[in-house]
mmCIF file of the C-alpha atoms, coordinates in Angstrom:
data_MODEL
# 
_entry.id   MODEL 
# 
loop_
_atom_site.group_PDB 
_atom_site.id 
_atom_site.type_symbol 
_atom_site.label_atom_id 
_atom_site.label_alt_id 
_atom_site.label_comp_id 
_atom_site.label_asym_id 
_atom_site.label_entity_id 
_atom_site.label_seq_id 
_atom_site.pdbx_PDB_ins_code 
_atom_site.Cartn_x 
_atom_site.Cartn_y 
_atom_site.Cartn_z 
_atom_site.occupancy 
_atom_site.B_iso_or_equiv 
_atom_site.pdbx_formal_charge 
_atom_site.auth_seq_id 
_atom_site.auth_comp_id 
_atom_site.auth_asym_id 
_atom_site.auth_atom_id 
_atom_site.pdbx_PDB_model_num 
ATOM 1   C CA . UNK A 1 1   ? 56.206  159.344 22.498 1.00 0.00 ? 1   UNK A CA 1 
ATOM 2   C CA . UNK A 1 2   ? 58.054  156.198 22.879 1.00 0.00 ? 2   UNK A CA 1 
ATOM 3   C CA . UNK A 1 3   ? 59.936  156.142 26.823 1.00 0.00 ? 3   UNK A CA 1 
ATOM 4   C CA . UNK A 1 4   ? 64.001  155.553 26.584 1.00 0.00 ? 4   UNK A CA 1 
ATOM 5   C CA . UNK A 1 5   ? 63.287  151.889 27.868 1.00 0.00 ? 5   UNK A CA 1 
ATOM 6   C CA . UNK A 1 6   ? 61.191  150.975 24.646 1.00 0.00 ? 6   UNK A CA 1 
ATOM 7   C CA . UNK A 1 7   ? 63.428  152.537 22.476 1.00 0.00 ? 7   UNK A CA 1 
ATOM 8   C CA . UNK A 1 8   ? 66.440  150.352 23.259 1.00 0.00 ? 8   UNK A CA 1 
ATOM 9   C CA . UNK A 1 9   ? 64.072  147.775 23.037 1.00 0.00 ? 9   UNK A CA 1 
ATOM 10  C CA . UNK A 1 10  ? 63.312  148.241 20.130 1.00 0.00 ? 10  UNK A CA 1 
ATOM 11  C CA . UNK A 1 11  ? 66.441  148.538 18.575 1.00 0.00 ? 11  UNK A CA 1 
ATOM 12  C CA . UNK A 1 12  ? 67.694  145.227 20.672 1.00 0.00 ? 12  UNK A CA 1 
ATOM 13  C CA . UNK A 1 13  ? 64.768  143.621 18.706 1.00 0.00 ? 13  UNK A CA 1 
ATOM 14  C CA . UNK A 1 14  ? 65.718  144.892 15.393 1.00 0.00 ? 14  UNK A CA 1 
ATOM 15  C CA . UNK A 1 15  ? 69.537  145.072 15.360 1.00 0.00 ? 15  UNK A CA 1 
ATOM 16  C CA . UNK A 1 16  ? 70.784  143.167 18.352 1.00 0.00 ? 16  UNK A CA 1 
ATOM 17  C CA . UNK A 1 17  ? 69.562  139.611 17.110 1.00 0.00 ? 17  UNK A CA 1 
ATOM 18  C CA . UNK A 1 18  ? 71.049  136.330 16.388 1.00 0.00 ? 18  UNK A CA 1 
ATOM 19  C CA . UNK A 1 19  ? 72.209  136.594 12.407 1.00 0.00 ? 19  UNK A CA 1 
ATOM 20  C CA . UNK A 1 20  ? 71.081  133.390 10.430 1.00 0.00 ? 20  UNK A CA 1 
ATOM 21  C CA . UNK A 1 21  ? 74.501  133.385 8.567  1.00 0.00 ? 21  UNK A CA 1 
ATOM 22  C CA . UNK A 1 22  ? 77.126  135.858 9.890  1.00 0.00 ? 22  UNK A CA 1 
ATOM 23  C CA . UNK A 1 23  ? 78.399  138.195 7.615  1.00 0.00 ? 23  UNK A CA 1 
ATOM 24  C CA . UNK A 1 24  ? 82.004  137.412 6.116  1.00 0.00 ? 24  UNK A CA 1 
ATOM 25  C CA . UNK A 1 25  ? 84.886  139.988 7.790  1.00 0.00 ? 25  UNK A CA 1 
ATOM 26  C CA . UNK A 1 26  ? 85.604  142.238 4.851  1.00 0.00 ? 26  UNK A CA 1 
ATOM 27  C CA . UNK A 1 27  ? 88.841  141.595 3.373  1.00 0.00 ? 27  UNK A CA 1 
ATOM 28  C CA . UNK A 1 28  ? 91.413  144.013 4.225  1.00 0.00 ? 28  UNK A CA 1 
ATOM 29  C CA . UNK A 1 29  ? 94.181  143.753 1.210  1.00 0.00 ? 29  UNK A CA 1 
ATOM 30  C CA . UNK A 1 30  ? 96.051  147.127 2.264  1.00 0.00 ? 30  UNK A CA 1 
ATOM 31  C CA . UNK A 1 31  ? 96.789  148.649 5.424  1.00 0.00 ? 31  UNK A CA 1 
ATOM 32  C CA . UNK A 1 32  ? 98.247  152.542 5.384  1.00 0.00 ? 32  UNK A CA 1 
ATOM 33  C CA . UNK A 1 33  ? 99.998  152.834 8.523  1.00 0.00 ? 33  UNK A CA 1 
ATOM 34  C CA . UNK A 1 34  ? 100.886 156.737 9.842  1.00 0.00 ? 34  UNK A CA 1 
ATOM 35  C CA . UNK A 1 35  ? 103.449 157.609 11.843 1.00 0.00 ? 35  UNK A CA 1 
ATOM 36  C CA . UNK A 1 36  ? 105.798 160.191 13.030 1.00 0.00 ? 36  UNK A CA 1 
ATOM 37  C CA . UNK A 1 37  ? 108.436 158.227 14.197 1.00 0.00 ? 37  UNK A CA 1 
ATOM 38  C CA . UNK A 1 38  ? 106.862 158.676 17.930 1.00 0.00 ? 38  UNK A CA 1 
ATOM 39  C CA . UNK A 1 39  ? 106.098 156.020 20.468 1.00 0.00 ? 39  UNK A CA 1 
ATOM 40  C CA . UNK A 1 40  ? 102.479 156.094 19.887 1.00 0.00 ? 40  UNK A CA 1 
ATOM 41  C CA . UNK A 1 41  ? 103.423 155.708 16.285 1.00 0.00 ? 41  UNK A CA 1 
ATOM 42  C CA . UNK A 1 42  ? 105.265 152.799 17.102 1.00 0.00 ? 42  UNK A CA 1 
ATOM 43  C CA . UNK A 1 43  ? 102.420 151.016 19.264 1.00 0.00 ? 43  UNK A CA 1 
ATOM 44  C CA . UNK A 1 44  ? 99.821  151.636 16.207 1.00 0.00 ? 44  UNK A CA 1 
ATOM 45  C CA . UNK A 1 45  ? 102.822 149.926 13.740 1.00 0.00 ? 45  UNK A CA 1 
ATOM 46  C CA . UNK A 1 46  ? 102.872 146.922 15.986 1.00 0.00 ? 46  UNK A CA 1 
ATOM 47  C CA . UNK A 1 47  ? 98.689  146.309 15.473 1.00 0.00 ? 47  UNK A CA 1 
ATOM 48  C CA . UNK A 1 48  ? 99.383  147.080 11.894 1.00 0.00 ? 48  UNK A CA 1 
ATOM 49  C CA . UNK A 1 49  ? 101.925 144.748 11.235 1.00 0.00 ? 49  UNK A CA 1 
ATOM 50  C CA . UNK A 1 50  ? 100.170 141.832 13.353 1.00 0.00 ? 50  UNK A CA 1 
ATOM 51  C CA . UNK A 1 51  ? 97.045  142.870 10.889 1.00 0.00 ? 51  UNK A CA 1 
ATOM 52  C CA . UNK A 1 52  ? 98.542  142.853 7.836  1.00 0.00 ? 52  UNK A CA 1 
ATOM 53  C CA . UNK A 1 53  ? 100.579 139.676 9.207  1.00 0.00 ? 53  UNK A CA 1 
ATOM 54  C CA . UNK A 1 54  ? 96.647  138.037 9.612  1.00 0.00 ? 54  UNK A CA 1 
ATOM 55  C CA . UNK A 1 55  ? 94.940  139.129 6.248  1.00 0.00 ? 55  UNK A CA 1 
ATOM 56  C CA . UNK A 1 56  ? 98.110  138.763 3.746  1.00 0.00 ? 56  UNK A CA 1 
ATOM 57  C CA . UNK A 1 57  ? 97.690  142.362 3.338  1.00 0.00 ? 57  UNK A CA 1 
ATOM 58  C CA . UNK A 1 58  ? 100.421 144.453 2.126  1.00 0.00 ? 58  UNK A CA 1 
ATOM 59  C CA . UNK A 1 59  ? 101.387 147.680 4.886  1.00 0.00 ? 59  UNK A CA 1 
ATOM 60  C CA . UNK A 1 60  ? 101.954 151.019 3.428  1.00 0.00 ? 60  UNK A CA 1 
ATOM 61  C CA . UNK A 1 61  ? 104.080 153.114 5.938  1.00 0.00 ? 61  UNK A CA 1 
ATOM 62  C CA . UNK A 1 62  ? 103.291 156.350 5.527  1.00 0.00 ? 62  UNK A CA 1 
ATOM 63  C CA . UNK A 1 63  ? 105.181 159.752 6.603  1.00 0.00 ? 63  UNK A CA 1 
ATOM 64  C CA . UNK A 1 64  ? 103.931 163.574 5.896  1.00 0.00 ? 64  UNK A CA 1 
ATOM 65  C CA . UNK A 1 65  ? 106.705 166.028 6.407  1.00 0.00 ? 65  UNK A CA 1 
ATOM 66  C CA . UNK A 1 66  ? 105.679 169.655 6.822  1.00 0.00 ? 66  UNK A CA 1 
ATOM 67  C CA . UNK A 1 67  ? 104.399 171.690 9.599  1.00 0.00 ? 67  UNK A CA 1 
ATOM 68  C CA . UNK A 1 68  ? 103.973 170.266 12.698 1.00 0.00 ? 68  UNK A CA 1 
ATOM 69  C CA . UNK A 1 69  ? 104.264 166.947 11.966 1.00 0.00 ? 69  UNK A CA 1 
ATOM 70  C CA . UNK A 1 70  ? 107.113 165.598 13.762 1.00 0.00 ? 70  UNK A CA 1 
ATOM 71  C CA . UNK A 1 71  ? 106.625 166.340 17.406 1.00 0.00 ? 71  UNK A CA 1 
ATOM 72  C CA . UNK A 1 72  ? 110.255 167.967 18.676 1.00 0.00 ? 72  UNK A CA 1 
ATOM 73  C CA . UNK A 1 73  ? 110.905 165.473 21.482 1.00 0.00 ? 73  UNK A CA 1 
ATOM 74  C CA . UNK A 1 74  ? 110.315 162.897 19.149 1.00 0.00 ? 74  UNK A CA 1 
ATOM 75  C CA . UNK A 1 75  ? 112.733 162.005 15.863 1.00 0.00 ? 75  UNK A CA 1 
ATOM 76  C CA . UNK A 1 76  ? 114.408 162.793 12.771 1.00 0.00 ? 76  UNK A CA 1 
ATOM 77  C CA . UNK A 1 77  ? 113.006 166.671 11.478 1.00 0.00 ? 77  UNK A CA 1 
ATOM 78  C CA . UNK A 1 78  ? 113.430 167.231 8.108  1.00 0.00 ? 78  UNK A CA 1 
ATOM 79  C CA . UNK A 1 79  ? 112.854 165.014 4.858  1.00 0.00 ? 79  UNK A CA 1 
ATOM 80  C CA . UNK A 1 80  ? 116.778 163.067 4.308  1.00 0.00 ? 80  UNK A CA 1 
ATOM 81  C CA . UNK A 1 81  ? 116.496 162.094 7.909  1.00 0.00 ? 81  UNK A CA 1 
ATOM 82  C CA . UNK A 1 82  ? 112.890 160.863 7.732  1.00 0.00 ? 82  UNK A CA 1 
ATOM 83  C CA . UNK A 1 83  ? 113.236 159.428 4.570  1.00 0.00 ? 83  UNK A CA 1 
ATOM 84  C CA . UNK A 1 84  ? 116.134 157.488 6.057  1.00 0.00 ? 84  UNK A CA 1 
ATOM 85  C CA . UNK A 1 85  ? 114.258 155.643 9.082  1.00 0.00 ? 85  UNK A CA 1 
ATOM 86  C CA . UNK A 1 86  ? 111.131 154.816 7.019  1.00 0.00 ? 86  UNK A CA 1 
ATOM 87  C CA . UNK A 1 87  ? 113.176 153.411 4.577  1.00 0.00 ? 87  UNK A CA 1 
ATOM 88  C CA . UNK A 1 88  ? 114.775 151.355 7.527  1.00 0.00 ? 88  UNK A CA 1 
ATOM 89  C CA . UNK A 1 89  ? 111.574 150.723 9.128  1.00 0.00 ? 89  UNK A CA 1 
ATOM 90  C CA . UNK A 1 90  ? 110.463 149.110 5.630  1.00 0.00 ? 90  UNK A CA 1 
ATOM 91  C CA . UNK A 1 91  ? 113.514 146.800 5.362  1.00 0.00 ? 91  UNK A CA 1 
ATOM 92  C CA . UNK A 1 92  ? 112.470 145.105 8.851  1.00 0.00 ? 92  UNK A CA 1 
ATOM 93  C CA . UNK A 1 93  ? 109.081 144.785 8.037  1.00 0.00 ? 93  UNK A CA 1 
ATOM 94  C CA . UNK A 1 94  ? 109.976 142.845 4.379  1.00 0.00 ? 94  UNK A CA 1 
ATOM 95  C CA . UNK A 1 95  ? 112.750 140.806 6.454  1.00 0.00 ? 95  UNK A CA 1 
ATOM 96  C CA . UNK A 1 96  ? 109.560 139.913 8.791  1.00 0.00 ? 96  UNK A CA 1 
ATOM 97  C CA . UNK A 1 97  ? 108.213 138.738 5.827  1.00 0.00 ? 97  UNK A CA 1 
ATOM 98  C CA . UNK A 1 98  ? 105.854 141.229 4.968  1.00 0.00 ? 98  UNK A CA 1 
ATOM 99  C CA . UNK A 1 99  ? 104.647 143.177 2.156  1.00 0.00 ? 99  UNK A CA 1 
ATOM 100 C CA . UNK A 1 100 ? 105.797 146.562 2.678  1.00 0.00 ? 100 UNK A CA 1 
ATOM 101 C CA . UNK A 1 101 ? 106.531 150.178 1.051  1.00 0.00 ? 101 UNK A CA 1 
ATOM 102 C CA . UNK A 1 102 ? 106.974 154.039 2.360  1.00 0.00 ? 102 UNK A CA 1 
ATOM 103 C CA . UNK A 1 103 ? 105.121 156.475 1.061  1.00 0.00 ? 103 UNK A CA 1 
ATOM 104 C CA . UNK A 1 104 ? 106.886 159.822 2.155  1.00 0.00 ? 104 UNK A CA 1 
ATOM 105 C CA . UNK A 1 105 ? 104.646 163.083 1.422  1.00 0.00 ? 105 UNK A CA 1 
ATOM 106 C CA . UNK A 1 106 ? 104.743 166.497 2.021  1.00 0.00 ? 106 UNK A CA 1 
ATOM 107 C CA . UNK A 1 107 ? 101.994 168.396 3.809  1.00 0.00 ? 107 UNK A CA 1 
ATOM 108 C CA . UNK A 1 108 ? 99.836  168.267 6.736  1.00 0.00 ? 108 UNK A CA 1 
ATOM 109 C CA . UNK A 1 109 ? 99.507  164.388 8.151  1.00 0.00 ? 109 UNK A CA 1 
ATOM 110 C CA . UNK A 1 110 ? 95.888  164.319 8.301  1.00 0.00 ? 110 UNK A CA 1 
ATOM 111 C CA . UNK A 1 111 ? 95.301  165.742 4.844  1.00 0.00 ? 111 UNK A CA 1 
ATOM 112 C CA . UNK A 1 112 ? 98.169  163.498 3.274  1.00 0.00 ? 112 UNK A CA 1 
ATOM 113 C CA . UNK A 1 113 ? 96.733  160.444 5.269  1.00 0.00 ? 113 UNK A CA 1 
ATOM 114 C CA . UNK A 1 114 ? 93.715  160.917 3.556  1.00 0.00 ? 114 UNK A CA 1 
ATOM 115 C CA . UNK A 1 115 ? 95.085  161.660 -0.011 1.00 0.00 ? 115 UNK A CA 1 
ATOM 116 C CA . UNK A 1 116 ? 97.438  158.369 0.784  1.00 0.00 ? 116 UNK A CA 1 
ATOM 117 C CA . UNK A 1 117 ? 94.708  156.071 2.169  1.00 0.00 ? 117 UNK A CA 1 
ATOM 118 C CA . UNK A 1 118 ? 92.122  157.598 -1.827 1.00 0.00 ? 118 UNK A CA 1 
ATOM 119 C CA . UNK A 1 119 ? 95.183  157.123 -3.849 1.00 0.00 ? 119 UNK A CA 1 
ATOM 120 C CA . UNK A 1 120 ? 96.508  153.664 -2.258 1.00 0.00 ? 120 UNK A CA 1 
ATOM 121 C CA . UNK A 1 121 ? 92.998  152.498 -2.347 1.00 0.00 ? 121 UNK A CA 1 
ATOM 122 C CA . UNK A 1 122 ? 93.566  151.652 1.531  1.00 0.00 ? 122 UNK A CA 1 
ATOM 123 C CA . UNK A 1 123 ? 90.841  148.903 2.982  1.00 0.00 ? 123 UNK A CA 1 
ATOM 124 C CA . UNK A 1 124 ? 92.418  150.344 6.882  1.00 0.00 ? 124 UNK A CA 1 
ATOM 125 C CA . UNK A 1 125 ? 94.315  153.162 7.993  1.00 0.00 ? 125 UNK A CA 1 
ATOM 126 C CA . UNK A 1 126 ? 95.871  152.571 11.326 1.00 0.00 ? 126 UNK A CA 1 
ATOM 127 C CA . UNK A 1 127 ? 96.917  155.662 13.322 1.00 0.00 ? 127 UNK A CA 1 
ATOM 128 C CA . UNK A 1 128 ? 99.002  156.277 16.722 1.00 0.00 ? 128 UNK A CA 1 
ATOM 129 C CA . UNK A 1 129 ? 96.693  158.995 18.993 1.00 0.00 ? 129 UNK A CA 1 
ATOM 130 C CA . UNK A 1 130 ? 99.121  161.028 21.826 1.00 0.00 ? 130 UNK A CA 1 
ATOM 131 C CA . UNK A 1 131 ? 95.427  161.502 23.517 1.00 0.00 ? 131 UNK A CA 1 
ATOM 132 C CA . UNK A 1 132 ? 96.756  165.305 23.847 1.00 0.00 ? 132 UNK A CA 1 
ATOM 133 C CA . UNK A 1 133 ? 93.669  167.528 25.514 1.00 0.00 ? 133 UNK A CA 1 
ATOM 134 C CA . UNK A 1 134 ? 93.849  171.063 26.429 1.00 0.00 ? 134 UNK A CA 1 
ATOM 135 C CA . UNK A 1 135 ? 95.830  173.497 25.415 1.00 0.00 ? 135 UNK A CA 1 
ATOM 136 C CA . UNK A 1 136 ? 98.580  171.541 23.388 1.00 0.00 ? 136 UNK A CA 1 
ATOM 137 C CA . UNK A 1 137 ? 95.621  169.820 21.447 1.00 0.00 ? 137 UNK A CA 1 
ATOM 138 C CA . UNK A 1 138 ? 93.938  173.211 20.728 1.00 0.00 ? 138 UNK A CA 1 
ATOM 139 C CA . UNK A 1 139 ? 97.897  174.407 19.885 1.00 0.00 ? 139 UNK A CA 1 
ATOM 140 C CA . UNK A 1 140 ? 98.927  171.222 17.729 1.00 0.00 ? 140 UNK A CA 1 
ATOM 141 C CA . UNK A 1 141 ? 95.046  169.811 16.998 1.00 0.00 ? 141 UNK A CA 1 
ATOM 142 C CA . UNK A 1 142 ? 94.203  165.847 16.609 1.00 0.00 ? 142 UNK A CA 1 
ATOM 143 C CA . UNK A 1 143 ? 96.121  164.043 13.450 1.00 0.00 ? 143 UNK A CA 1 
ATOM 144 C CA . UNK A 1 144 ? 93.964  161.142 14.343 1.00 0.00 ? 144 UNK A CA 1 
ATOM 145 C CA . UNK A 1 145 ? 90.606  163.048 14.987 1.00 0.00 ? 145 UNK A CA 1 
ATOM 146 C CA . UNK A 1 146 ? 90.785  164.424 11.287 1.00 0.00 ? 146 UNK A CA 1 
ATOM 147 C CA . UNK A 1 147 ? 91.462  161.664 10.036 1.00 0.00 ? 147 UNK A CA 1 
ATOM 148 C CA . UNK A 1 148 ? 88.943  159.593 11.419 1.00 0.00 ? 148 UNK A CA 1 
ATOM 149 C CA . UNK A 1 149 ? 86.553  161.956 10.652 1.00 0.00 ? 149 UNK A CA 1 
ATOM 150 C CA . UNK A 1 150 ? 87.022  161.925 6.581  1.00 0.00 ? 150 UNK A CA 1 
ATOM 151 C CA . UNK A 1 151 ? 88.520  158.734 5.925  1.00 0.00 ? 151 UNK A CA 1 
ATOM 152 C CA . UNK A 1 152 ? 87.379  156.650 2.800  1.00 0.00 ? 152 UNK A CA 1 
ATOM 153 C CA . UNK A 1 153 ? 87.887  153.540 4.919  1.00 0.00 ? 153 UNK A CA 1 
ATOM 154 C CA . UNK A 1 154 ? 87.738  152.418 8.346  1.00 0.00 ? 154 UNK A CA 1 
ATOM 155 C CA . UNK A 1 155 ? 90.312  153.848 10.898 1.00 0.00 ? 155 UNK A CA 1 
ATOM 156 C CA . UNK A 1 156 ? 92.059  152.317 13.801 1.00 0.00 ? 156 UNK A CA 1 
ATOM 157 C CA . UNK A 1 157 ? 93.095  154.231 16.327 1.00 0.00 ? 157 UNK A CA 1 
ATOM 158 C CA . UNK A 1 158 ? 95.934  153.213 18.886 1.00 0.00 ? 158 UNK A CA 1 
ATOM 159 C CA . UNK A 1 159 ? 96.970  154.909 22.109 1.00 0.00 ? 159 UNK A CA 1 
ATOM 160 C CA . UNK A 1 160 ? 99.696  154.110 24.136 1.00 0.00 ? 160 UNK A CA 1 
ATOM 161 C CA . UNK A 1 161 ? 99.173  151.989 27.564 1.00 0.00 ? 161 UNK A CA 1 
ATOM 162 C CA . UNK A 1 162 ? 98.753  154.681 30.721 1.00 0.00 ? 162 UNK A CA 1 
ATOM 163 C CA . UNK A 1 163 ? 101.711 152.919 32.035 1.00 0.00 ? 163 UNK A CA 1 
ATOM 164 C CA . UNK A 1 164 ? 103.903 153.676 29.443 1.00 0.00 ? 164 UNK A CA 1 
# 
């Protein structure tokens, strides 16, 4: 049996190596953006925006009312209220000069992240984490987790600084 040492040799030799030709970044032509109106939200809007500002891509800002999916200390509860600041949050994204539309869904986020990012044909979803452990992520579970877990497309995750 091969020791630890010659197995990350190995695969240093075979994957780790100087590419010929690198490969071409895959276009990204849509970016679904989550949020909940929180700060972390906000943070993972920010890399989205600077993406989609990058790659020409057109942002899809996406919001899931239902259960648990507005944190309490965080913003507008209920769907006239949310419906409201992502329609706002659109307008200064277009006057940024970006392509830009809300999707607003009802359901659990991670499930109608997923549906969004299948039916939007999504090349990224980009997704504030609260980094919750312990009890409160047992109580209220991982949005982002879930998501990265069955996505149809890669997932960023953002987090906010520990200073902030």
């Amino acid at each position: 049996m091969p020791s630890q040492d010659q197995l990350v040799e190995e695969f240093a030799r075979e994957f780790i190596r100087p590419k010929e030709t690198p490969r071409p970044l895959r276009a990204i032509g849509r970016i679904l953006a989550a949020t909940d109106f929180s700060l972390c939200s906000l943070a993972a809007l920010e890399y989205a925006e600077d993406l989609a500002r990058q790659f020409g891509a057109e942002l899809c800002l996406l919001h899931a009312t239902g259960p648990a999916s507005i944190p309490a200390e965080v913003g507008p509860v209920g769907s006239e209220p949310a419906e409201r600041t992502l329609a706002g949050a659109v307008e200064r994204l277009r006057a940024h000069g970006l392509a830009a539309r809300g999707l607003l869904r009802t359901g659990a986020a991670a499930q109608e992240i997923l549906k969004a990012a299948e039916a939007e044909r999504a090349s990224l979803i980009v997704v504030g984490t609260h980094g919750r452990s312990g009890i409160s992520r047992v109580l209220m579970g991982s949005v982002a987790e879930l998501v990265v877990r069955d996505a149809p497309c890669p997932v960023l995750t953002v987090g906010l600084p520990k200073a902030a």
